[in-house]
C-alpha positions as CSV (number, residue, x, y, z in Angstrom):
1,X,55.4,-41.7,25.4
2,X,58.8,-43.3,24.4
3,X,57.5,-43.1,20.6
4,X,57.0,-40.0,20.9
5,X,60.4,-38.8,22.5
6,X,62.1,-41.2,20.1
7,X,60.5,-39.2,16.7
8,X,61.2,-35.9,18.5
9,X,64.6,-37.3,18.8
10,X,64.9,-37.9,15.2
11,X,63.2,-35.1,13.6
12,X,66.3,-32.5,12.3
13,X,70.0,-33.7,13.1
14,X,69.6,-33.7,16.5
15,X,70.1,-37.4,17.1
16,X,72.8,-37.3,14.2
17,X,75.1,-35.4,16.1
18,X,74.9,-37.3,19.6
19,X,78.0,-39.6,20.6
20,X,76.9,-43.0,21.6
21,X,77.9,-42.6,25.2
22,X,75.0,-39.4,25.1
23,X,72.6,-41.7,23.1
24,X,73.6,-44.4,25.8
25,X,73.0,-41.5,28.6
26,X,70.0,-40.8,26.8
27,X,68.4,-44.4,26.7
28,X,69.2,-45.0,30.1
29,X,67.3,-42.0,31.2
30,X,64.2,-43.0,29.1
31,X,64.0,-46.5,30.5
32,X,64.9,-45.6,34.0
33,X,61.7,-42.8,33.4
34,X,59.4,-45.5,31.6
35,X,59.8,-48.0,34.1
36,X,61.7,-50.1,31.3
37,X,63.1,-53.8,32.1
38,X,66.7,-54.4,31.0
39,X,65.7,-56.1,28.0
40,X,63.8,-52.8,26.8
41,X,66.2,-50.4,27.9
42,X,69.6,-52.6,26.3
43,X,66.8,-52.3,23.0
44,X,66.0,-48.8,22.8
45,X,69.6,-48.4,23.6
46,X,70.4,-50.6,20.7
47,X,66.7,-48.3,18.5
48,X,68.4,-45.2,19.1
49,X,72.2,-46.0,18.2
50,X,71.0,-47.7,15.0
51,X,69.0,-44.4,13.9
52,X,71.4,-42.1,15.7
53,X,73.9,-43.7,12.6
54,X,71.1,-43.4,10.0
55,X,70.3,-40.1,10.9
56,X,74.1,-39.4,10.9
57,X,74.8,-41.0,7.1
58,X,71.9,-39.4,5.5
59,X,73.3,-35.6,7.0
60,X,76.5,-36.4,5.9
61,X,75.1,-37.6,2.6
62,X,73.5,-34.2,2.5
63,X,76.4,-32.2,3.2
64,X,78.5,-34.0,0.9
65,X,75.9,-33.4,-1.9
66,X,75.7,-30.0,-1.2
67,X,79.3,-29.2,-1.5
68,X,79.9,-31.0,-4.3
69,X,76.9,-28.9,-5.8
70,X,78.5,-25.2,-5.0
71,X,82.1,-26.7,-5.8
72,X,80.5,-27.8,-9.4
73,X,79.1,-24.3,-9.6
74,X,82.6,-22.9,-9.0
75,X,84.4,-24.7,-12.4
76,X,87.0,-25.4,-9.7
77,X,89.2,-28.4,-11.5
78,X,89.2,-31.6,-9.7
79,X,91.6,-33.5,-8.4
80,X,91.4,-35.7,-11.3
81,X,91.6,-32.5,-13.8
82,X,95.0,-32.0,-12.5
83,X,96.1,-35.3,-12.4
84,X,95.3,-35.5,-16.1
85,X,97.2,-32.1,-17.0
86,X,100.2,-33.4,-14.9
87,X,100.7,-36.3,-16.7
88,X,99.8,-34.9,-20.1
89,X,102.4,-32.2,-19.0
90,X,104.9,-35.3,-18.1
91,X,104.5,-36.6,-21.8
92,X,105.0,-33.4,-23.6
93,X,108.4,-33.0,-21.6
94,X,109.3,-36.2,-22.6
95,X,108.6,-35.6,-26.0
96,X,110.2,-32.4,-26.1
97,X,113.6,-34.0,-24.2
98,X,113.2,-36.8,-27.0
99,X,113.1,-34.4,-29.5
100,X,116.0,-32.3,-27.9
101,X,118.1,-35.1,-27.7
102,X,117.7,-36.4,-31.0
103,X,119.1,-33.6,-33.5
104,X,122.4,-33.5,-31.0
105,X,123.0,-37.6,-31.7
106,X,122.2,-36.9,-35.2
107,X,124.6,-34.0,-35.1
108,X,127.6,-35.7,-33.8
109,X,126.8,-38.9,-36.1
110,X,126.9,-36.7,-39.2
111,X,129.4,-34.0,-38.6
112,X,132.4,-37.8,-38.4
């Protein structure tokens, strides 16, 4: 019976969204209805908290892999794109304030 309750448990994200005090709640319930000792309640307890986290990685896994999927279907830039551009953008001014500065030195030196 337990087995069964526990894959009902994991089957969608239900278990991926409980807190641990609810899995806790939970796990409490099932052994206090299953006639569990300590030992196999403080276990299932221990079952359901370690899948609850599983089950909880894998959606976020999902969910991250399926935003990053529309987002790449967008052409959005990245946060790398623009740190690229900014500091290509950074060079070219220097370049240019280089270049800027150089003609008025060369100005002064020549017109002595």
């Amino acid at each position: 019976m337990i087995e069964l309750i526990k894959r009902t448990l994991l089957t969608g994200v239900g278990l991926a969204v409980l807190t641990k005090e609810k899995v806790e709640e939970l796990a409490k319930e099932l052994a206090e209805q299953a006639k569990l000792s300590e030992a196999e309640g403080r276990e299932l307890v221990d079952s359901l908290m370690q899948q609850s986290e599983a089950a909880r990685n894998d959606l976020e896994n999902r969910i991250n892999g399926l935003v990053q999927k529309a987002l790449s279907g967008l052409k959005l830039a990245t946060q790398d794109d623009v740190a690229k551009l900014a500091a290509k953008v950074a060079e070219l001014e220097a370049k240019i304030s280089a270049a800027e500065s150089k003609p008025a030195a060369e100005g002064s030196a020549t017109g002595s």
